[in-house]
C-alpha positions as CSV (number, residue, x, y, z in Angstrom):
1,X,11.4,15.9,12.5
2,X,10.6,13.2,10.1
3,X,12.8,11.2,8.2
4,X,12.7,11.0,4.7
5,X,11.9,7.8,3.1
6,X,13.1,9.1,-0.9
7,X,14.1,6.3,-2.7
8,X,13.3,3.7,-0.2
9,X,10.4,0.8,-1.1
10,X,7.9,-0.3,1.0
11,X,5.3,-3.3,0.6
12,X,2.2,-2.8,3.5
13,X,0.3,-5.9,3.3
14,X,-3.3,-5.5,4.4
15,X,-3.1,-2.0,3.3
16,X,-6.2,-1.5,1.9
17,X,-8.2,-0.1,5.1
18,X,-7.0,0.6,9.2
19,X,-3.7,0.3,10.0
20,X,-2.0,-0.7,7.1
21,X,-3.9,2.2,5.1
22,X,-2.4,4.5,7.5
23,X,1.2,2.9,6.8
24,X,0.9,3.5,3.3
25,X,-0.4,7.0,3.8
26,X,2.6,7.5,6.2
27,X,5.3,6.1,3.7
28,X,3.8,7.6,0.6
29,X,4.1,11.1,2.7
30,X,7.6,10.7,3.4
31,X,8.5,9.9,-0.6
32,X,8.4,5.8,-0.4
33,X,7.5,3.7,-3.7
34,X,4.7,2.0,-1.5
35,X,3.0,-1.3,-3.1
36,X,-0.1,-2.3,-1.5
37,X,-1.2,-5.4,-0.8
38,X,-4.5,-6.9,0.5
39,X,-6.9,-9.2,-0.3
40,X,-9.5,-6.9,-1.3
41,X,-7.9,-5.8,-4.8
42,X,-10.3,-3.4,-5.5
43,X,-9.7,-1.3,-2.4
44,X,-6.0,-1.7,-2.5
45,X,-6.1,0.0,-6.1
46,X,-8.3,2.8,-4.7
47,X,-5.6,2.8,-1.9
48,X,-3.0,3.7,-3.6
49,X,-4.7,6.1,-6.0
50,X,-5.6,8.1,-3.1
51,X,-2.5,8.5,-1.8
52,X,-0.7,9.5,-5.2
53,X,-0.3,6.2,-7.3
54,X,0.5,6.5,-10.3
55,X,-0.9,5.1,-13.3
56,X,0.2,0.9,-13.3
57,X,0.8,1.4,-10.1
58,X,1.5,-1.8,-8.1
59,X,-1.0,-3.6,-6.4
60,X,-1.5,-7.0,-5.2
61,X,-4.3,-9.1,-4.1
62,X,-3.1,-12.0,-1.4
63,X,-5.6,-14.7,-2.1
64,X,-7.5,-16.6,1.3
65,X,-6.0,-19.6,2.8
66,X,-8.0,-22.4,2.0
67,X,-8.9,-24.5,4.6
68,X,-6.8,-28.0,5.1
């Protein structure tokens, strides 16, 4: 049985492909508010419009460390 996630929030970093894709799919499935973050913006967007994002859907691109 799977647990319901309704109402609960989730933020995946590095959700935009692998793993973390398959964490937002999962959460999104269940009835989470899933923001995805990643540092490829364009693919987090595409993310979470594939799995039900809505319009202004939240997305966030984590910038690269730079080096010291």
């Amino acid at each position: 049985m799977e647990q319901s996630l309704e109402g609960k929030k989730a933020l995946v970093t590095g959700g935009a492909s692998g793993i973390g894709r398959a964490a937002v799919q999962a959460f999104a499935d269940r009835g989470a508010h899933v923001v995805v973050a990643d540092i490829n913006e364009e693919a987090a967007q595409t993310t979470a419009s594939e799995v039900g994002g809505k319009p202004g859907s939240w997305t966030s691109r984590i910038p690269p460390r730079s080096p010291n």
